[in-house]
DOFIZA-60674 format. One record per atom (N, C-alpha, C): x, z, y. Coordinates in steps of 0.1 Angstrom, whole numbers, padded with zeros to 4 digits, always signed. Last residue first. Layout:
XZY
...
// end
This chain:
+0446-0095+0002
+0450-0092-0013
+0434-0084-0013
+0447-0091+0030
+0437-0106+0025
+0441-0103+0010
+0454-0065+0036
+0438-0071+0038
+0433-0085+0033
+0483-0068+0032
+0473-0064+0023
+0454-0063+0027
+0488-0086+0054
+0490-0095+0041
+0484-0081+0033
+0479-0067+0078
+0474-0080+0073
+0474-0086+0059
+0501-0047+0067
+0486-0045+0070
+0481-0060+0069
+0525-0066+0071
+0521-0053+0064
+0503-0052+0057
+0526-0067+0098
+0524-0081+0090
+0516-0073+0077
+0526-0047+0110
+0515-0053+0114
+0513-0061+0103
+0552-0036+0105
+0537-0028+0095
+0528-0035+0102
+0571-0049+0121
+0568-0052+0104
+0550-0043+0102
+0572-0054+0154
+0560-0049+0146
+0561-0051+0129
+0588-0073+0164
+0592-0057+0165
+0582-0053+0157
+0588-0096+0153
+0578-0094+0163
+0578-0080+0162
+0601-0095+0132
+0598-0106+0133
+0594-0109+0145
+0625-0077+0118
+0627-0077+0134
+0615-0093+0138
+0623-0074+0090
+0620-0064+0095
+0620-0064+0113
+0620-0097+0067
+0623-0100+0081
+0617-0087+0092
+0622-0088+0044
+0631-0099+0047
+0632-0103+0065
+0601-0070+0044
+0614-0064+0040
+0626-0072+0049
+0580-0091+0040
+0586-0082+0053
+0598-0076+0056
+0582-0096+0017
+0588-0106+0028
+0588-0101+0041
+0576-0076-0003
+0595-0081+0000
+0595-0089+0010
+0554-0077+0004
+0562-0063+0010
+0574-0067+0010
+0544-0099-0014
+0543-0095+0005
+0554-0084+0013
+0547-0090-0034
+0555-0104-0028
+0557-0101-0015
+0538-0073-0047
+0546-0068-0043
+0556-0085-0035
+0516-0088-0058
+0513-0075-0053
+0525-0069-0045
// end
């Protein structure tokens, strides 16, 4: 539940967009 959010955390410049990844990885949970 909180794995996702640390991997964003870890890469906040992936595709200028973190709260994309964000949003996706809590739609498949």
């Amino acid at each position: 539940m909180g794995k996702p959010i640390f991997f964003i955390h870890k890469r906040p410049g992936l595709k200028g967009k973190p709260f994309s990844l964000i949003k996706f990885r809590t739609m498949r949970l």
